[in-house]
C-alpha positions in Angstrom: 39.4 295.3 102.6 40.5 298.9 103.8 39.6 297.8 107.4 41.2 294.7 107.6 44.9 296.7 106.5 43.5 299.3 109.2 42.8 296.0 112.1 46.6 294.3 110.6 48.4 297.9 111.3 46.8 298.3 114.5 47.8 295.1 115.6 51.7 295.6 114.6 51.2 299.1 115.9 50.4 296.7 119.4 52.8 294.1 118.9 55.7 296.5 118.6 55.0 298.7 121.3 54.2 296.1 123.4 57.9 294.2 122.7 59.3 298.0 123.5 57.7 297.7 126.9 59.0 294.2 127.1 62.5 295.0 126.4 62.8 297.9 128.3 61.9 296.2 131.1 64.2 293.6 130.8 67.1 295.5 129.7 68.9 294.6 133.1 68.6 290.7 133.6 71.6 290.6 131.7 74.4 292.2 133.9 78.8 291.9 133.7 81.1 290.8 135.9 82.4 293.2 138.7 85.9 294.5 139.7 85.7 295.8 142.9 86.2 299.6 141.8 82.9 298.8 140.3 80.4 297.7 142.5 79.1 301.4 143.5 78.8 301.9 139.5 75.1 302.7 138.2 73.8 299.5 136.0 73.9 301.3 132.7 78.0 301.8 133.7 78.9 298.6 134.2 79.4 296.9 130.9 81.8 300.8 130.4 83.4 300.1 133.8 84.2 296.2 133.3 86.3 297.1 129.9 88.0 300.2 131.6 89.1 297.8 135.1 90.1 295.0 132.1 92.0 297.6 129.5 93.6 298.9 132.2 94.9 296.1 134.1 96.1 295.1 130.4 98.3 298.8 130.1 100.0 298.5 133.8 100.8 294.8 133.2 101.9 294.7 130.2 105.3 294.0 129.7 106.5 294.3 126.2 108.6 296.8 124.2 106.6 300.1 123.0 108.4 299.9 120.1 106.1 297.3 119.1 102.9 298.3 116.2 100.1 295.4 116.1 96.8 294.4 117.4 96.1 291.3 119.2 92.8 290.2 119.7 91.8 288.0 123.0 88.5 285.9 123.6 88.5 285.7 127.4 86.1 283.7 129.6 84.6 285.1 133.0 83.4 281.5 135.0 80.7 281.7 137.3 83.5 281.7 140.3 84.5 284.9 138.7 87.8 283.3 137.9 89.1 285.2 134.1 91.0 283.2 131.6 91.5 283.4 128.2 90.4 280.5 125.9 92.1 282.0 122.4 94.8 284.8 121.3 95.3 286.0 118.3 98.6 287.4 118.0 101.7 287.9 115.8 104.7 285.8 118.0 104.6 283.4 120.6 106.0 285.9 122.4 103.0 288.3 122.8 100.5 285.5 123.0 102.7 284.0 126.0 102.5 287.6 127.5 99.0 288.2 127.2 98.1 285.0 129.1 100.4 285.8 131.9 99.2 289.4 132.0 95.4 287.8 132.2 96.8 285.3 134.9 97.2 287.8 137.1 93.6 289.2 137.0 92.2 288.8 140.6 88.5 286.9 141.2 85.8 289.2 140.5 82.3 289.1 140.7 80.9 286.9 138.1 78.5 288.0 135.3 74.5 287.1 136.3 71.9 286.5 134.2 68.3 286.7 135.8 70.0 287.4 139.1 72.2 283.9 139.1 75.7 283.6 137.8 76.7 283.0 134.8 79.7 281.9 132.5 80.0 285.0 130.2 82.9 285.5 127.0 83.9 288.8 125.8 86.5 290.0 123.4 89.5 292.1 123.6 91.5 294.1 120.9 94.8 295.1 122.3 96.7 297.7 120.3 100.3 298.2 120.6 102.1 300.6 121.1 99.4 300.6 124.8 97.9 304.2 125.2 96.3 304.5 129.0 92.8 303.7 128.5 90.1 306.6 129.6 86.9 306.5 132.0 84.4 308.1 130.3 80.5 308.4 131.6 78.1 307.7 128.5 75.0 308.8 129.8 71.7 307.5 127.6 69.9 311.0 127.2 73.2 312.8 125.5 73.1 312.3 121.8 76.2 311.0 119.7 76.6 313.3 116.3 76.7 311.0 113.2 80.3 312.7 112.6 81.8 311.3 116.7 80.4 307.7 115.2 82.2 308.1 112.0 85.3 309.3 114.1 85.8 306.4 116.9 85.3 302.4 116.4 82.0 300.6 117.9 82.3 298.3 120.4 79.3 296.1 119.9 81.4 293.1 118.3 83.7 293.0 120.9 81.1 293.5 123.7 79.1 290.5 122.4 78.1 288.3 125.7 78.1 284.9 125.6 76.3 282.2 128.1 76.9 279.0 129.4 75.4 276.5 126.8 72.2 274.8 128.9 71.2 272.6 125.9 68.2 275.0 125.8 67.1 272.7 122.3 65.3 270.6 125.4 62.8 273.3 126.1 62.2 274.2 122.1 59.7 273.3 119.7 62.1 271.8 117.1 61.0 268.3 116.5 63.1 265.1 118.2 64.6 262.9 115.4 62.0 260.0 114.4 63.5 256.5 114.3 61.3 253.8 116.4 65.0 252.8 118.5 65.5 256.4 119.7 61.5 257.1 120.6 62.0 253.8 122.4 64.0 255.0 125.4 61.2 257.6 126.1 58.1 255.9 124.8 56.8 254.0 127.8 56.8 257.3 129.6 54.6 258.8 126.4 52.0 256.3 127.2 51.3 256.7 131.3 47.9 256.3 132.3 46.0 259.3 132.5 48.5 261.5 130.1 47.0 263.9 128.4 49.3 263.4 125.5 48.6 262.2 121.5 51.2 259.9 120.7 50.0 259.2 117.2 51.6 262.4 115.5 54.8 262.1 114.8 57.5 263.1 114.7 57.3 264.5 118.4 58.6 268.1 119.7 61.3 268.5 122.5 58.6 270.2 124.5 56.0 267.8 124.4 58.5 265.1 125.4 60.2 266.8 128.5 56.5 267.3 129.8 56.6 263.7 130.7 60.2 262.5 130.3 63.1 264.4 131.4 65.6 264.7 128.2 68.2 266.6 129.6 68.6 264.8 132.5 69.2 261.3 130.3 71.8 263.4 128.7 73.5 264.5 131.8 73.3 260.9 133.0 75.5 259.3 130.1 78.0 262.6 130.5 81.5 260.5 130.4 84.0 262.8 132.5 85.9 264.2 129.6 87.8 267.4 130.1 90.1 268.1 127.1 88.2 269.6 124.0 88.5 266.9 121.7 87.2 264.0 124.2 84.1 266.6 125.1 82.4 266.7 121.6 83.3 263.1 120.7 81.9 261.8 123.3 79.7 264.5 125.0 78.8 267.7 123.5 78.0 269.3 119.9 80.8 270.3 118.0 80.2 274.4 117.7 77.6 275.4 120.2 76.8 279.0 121.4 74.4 280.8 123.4 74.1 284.1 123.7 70.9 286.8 124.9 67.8 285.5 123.2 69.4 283.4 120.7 71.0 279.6 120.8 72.6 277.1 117.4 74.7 274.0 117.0 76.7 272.8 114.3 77.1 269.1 114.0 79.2 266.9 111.7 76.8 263.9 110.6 77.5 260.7 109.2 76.4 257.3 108.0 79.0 255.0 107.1 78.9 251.3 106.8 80.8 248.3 105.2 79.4 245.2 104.8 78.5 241.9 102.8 75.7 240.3 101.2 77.0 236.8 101.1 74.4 235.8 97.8 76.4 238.5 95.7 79.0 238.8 93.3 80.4 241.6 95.0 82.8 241.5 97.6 81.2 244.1 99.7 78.2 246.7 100.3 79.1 250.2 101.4 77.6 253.2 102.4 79.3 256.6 102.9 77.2 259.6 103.9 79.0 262.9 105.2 76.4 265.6 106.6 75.8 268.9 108.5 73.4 269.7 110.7 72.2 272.8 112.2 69.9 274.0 114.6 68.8 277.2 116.4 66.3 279.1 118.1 65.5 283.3 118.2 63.5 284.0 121.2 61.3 281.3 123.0 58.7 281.0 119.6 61.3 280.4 116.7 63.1 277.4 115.8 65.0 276.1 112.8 67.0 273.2 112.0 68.7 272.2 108.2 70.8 268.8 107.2 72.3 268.8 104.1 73.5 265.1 102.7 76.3 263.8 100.3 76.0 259.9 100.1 77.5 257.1 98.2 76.8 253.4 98.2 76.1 249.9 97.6 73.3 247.9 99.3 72.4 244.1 99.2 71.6 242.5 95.5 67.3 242.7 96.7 67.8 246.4 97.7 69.6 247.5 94.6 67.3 245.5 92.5 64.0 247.7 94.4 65.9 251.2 93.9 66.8 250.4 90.3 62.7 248.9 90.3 61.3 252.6 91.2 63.7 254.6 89.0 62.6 258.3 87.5 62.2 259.1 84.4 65.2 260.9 82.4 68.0 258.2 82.8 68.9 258.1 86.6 69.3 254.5 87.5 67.2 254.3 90.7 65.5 255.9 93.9 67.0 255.2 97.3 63.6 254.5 99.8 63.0 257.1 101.6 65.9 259.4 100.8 65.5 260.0 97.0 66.7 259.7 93.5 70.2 258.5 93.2 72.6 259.0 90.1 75.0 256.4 89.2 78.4 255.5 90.9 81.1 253.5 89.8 80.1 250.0 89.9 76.6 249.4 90.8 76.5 252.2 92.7 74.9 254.5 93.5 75.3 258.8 94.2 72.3 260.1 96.6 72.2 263.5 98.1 69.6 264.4 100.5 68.4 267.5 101.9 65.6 268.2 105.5 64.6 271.6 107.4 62.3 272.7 109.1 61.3 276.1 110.6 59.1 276.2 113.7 56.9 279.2 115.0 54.8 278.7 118.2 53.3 281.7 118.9 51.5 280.5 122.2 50.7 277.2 124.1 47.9 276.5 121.8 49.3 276.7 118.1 52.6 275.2 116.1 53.8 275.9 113.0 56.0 274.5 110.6 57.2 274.8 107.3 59.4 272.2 106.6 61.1 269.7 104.0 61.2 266.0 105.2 58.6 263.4 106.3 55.9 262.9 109.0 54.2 259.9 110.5 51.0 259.0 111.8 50.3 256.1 113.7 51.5 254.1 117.0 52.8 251.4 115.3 56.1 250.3 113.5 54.3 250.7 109.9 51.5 253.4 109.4 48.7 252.5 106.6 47.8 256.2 106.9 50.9 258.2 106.6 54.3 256.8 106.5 58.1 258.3 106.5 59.0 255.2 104.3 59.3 257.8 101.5 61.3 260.4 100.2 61.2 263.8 101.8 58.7 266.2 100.8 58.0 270.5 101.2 54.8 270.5 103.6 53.2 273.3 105.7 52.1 272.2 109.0 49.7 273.5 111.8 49.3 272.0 115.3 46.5 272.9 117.5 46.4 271.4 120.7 43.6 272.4 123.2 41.6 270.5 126.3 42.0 266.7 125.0 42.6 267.6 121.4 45.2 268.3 118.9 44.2 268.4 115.5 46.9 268.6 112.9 46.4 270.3 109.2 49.2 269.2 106.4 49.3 270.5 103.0 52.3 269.5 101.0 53.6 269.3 97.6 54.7 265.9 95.9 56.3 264.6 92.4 55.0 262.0 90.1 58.8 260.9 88.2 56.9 258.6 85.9 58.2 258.8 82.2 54.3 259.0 81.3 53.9 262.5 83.5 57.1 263.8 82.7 57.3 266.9 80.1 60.2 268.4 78.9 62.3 266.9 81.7 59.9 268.3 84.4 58.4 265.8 86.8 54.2 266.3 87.3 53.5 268.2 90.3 50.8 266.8 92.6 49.5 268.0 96.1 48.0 266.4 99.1 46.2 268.2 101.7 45.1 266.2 105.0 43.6 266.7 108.9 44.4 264.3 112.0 42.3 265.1 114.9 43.5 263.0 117.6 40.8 262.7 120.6 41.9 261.5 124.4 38.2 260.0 125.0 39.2 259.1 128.5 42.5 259.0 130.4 42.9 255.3 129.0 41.3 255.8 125.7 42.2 257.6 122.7 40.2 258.0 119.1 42.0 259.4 116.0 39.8 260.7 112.9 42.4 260.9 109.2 41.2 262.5 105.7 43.1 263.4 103.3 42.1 264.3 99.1 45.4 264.3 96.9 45.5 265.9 93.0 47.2 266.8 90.7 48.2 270.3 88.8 45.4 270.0 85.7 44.6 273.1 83.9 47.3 274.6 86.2 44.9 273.9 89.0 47.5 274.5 91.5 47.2 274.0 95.1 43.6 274.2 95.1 42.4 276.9 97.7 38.7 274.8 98.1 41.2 272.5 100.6 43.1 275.4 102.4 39.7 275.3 105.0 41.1 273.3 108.2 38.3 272.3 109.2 35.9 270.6 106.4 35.1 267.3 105.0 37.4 267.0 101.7 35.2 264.4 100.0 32.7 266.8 99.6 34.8 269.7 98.2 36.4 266.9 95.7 33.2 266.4 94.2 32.2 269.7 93.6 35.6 270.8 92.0 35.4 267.4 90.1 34.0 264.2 90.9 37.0 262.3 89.4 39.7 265.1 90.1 41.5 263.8 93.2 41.5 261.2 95.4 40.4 261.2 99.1 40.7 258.4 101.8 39.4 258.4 105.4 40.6 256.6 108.8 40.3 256.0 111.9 42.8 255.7 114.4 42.4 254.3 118.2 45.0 253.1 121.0 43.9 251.9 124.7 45.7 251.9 127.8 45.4 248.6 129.9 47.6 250.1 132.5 51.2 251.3 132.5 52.9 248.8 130.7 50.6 247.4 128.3 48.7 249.0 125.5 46.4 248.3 122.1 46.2 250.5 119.0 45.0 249.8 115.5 43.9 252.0 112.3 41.1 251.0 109.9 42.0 253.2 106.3 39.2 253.1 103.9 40.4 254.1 100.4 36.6 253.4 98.2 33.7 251.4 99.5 30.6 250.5 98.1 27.8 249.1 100.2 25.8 247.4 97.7 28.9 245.3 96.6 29.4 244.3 100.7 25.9 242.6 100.1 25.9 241.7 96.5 29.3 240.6 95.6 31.7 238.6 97.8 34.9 240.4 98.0 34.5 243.6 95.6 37.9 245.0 94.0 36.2 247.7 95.1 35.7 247.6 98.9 39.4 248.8 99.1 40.3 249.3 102.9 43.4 248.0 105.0 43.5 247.7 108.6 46.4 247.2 111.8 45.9 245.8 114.9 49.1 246.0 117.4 50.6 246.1 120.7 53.2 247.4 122.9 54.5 245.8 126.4 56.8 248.1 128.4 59.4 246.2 130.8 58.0 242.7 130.2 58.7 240.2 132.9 60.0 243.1 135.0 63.1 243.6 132.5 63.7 247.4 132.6 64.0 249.3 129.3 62.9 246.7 127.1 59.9 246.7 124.9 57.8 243.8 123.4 56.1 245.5 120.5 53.6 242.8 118.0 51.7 244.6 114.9 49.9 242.8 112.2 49.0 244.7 108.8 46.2 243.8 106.5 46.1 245.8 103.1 43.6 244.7 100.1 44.2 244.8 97.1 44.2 248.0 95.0 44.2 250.3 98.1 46.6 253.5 97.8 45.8 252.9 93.8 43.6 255.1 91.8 42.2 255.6 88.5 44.5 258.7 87.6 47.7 257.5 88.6 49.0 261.1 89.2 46.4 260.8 91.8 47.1 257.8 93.7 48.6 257.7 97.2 52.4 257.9 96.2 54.9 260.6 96.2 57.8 259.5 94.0 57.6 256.1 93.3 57.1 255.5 96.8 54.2 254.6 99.0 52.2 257.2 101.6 51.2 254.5 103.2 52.6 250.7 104.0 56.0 251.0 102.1 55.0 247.9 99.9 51.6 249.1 98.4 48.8 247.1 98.1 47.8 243.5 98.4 49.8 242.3 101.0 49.2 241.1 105.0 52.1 241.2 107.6 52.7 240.0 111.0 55.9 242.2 112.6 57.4 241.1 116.3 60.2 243.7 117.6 61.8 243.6 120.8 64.1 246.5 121.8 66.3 247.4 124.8 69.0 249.6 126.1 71.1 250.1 128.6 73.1 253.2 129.7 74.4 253.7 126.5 74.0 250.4 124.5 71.3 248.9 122.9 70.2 246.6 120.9 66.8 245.4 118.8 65.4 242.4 116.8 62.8 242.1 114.4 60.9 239.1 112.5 58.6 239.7 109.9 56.2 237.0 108.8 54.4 238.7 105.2 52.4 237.3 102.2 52.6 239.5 99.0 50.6 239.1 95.8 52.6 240.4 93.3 52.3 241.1 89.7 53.5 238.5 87.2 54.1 241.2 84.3 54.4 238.6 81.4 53.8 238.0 78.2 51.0 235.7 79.3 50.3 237.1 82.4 49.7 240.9 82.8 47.0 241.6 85.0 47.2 243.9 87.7 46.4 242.5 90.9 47.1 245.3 92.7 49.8 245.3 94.4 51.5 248.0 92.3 50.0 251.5 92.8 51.4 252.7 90.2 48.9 251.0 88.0 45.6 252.3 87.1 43.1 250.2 88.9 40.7 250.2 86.0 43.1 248.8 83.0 43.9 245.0 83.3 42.0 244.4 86.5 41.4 240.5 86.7 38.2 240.2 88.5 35.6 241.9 90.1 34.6 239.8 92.8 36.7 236.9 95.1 39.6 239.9 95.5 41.5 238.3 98.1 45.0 239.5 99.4 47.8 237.3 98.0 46.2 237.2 94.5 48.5 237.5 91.6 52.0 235.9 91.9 52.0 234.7 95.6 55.0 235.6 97.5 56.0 234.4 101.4 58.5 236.6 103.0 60.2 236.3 105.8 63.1 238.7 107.1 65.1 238.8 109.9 66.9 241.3 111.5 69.4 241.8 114.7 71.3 245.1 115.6 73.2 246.2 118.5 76.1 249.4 119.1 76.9 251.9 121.1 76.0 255.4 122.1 78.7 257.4 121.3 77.7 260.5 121.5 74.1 261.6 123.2 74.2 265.3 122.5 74.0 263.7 118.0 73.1 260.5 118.3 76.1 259.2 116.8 76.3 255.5 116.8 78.5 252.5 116.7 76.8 249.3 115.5 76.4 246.0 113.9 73.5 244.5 111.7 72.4 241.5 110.4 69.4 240.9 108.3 68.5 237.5 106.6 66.1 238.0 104.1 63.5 234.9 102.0 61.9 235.9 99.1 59.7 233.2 97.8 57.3 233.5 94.9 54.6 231.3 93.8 56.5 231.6 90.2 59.7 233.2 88.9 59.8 235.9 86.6 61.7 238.8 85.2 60.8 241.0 87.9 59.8 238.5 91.1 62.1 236.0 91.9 62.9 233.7 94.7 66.3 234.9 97.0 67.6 234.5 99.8 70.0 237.1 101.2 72.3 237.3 104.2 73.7 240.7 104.9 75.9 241.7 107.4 77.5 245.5 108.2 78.8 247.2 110.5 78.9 250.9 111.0 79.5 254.1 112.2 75.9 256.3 111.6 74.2 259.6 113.5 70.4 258.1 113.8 68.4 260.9 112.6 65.5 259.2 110.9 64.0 255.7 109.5 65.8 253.9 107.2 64.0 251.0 106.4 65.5 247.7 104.4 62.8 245.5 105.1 61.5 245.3 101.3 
């Protein structure tokens, strides 16, 4: 142990001098502007000489009364023209701040500020103390020493001397992750899927660095730039609200919203509302550090169906519902309900091989519009990540921590703590071809079992360490994962998920409960018929009966109600056509879905499960052995339709201007308390900043 402390000091010993080096010999790419009297002025002088030229063009210029005792303070821009202006004055009158803009209009052009040797916007500060006192040249040379008592004695300077850059929306070139939802990775997604890239497009959500290798973010942005020059009509329509840039360092503040009105014309109520208000922020430190955080305050009312599947998946201790993938939701007025949400993430790549990320929110595998093997259909979840991407592999490890909110789990108002810990390693077989290979082993906290550190090992097959902790202690599933290019505009993916199998019962008995397995077949067509920007996408789903279900229902695929997987369990087979386009900055997208459901007839007569619901254990009330067909149980068509279009209205946030409409028929082989034949129409329109999923298609 001693020597691996001794090999860990060594190697900050390393790291630190090596960032000295670093640093020193960088300390010059970042270099002021230039008066004239200053261009003969050493380096280390300049920043002294650019406040003496500035404070002393202030003193002979200055025109008011000495009689005068306050302090102004200036924020004042140098341009890369080398043109100074002030931007904000904080002052006591009108008076002074009218005289400190006409003292700074006189300021001739000077040599602009650089920054690796090109010019550069650059912002400073100014305090201006009146009664003025002519400022004083004096050499500060880095070898003579400043006594503790001179410090104490005079003011610092480094707050006022902060520099400031021109913002070059450097969260292009970061490894933050680009917001998931399927109609923003469609403007970029043909270009994800060129023949011959050495890309994997089935981990999701994507970073802004493995994007821009193959299409050009920032440039889109530049290209929907309206020509706005007053502050107000650049961040509604262009820009972030707050963003800075400095040496090293880069964040944004965003308002975010989500706010809709609309009707479900099958309701008694007169209208369905939604009313989120957000922040959003996001940064980087250095080149290898990246954050983001959104924090969520939301209020609403959804169609009659939606409202009826929230209150359907409610926690225990008296909260009426959970909103699909958001969370749970307290109550709100009438039939409402109150939902806050919180995501972050924190990014560390510390070379071009390895990602990290510790994060709150959801992830997605798959190349489809549904993923059997990991979906972001459900609430938000604490995860540790690690991508490792070498020669035509990247292999992903997640371990993250999930809740059971099942009255039978719950102890003294605590909700049962489960974990899941899972590897993707994502093959590029050929420059058309690519293989994906998915396990996973979910359990839960017995005997204060904890995360278990038999599945920390990144690189080991978790079936085998779930037997030897316990044969029946967790649940493991394996897939498999493929996608072929036919050329350019045309591709093929599918998954095959296999939750149990038993080979005797593939011979022996026709249809076992327990050959439990789902599959998806689908494809993509980029710019059909020629038609730029539009995509043809067709996906069918095929999940038996049971799958995602287990015999500890702690253990089963779920994380709050909600499924890991297909968003409506088990049991069912779906047929999905999407078409999506955009154009500068409109768009628009349909969808039809063509489903059969067996659902659970939970009756008095009647209360088998058929395995739909995987929140049922799949060895209590199980019907039948054999002839386990999907649809079984309470047999349920569905058919929903769905057409949106809006507006981009602002690039730089994704805020959005739109309209829905979604017809919805629900039709059950019988009606009962829970399943019942509807048919829904429900129109909204909205103002929303698309940030993630939001699926109503239950």
């Amino acid at each position: 142990m001693k020597y691996h402390k001794l090999l860990s000091l060594c190697s900050c010993i390393f790291w630190f001098c090596f960032q000295s080096k670093v640093l020193s010999q960088n300390s010059f790419i970042e270099l002021p502007p230039k008066f004239s009297n200053c261009t003969q002025t050493p380096k280390e002088q300049l920043r002294n000489c650019f406040f003496y030229e500035v404070q002393n063009h202030v003193y002979q210029n200055f025109k008011i009364k000495d009689s005068i005792s306050t302090t102004i303070q200036v924020l004042f821009n140098v341009d890369k023209q080398g043109k100074i202006t002030t931007f904000y004055t904080d002052a006591a009158t009108k008076e002074l701040r009218e005289e400190v803009t006409r003292v700074f209009n006189l300021f001739p052009i000077i040599q602009p500020g650089t920054h690796a040797g090109k010019p550069t916007e650059q912002q400073f500060r100014l305090k201006i103390v009146l009664p003025l006192q002519k400022p004083q040249w004096e050499i500060i040379e880095e070898t003579r020493p400043i006594s503790n008592q001179q410090k104490l004695q005079n003011e610092l300077t480094e707050y006022e001397n902060l520099v400031y850059h021109d913002f070059q929306d450097p969260v292009f070139d970061s490894n933050l992750d680009v917001p998931f939802s399927h109609q923003n990775y469609a403007v970029f997604d043909p270009w994800m899927n060129l023949v011959g890239a050495n890309n994997h497009t089935a981990s999701k959500p994507y970073t802004y660095q493995e994007v821009q290798k193959y299409f050009d973010l920032n440039e889109r942005q530049q290209s929907l730039q309206k020509n706005k020059t007053g502050w107000w009509g650049k961040k509604w329509w262009n820009e972030n609200m707050v963003r800075i840039q400095g040496e090293g360092y880069w964040f944004t503040l965003d308002p975010v919203a989500d706010l809709r009105l609309g009707r479900d014309f099958s309701s008694d109520f007169n209208y369905t509302y939604q009313n989120t208000r957000a922040v959003r922020i996001q940064g980087g430190i250095g080149k290898q550090l990246h954050f983001y955080t959104t924090l969520y305050e939301s209020q609403g009312r959804f169609a009659d169906y939606y409202n009826f599947y929230a209150n359907s998946i409610r926690p225990s201790g008296g909260n009426p519902g959970i909103i699909p993938g958001i969370g749970i939701a307290k109550e709100f007025k009438t039939n409402g309900f109150d939902f806050p949400l919180a995501e972050a993430n924190i990014t560390y790549t510390p070379n071009s091989f390895i990602n990290l990320q510790l994060g709150y929110q959801r992830n997605f595998i798959g190349d489809g519009y549904r993923s059997l093997i990991l979906s972001d259909g459900t609430s938000p979840y604490p995860f540790f990540k690690i991508n490792t991407t070498f020669w035509k592999i990247k292999y992903t490890n997640l371990y993250t921590w999930m809740k059971d909110v099942r009255p039978e789990v719950t102890v003294e108002r605590t909700y049962a703590t489960k974990f899941m810990a899972a590897h993707y390693l994502s093959w590029n077989v050929t420059k058309r071809w690519n293989l994906g290979f998915f396990e996973s082993v979910v359990w839960g906290n017995d005997n204060n079992r904890g995360f278990d550190a038999s599945f920390w090992n990144p690189i080991i097959f978790y079936r085998a360490v779930e037997f030897t902790s316990s044969s029946r202690s967790g649940n493991a599933l394996l897939a498999l994962t493929s996608k072929y290019k036919w050329n350019n505009q045309l591709q093929f993916y599918g998954q095959f998920l296999l939750d149990e199998f038993a080979l005797g019962d593939v011979t022996g008995v026709k249809n076992s409960w327990r050959n439990k397995f789902a599959y998806q077949i689908g494809t993509k067509w980029f710019q059909p018929f020629g038609i730029e920007n539009l995509t043809i996408h067709a996906e069918y789903n095929h999940v038996r009966p049971y799958v995602y279900s287990h015999s500890n229902v702690l253990t089963n695929y779920g994380h709050s109600n909600q499924s890991l997987g297909h968003q409506w369990g088990g049991n069912t087979k779906e047929f999905v056509l999407i078409g999506r386009y955009f154009k500068d900055r409109w768009f628009a997208d349909a969808k039809l879905q063509f489903a059969v459901r067996g659902m659970d007839f939970d009756s008095d007569t009647d209360n088998f499960n058929y395995g739909a619901n995987i929140y049922k254990n799949y060895d209590e009330d199980r019907p039948f052995d054999a002839n386990v067909v999907v649809g079984q149980g309470n047999k349920t068509n569905v058919f929903i339709a769905e057409l949106q279009g809006g507006y981009l209205v602002n690039p730089a946030t994704n805020l959005k201007i739109f309209g829905h409409l979604l017809y919805r028929n629900f039709s059950p082989q019988t009606n009962t308390a829970t399943v019942f034949s509807s048919n829904t129409t429900w129109f909204s329109i909205g103002l929303r900043t698309d940030l993630f999923n939001l699926y109503l298609d239950y």
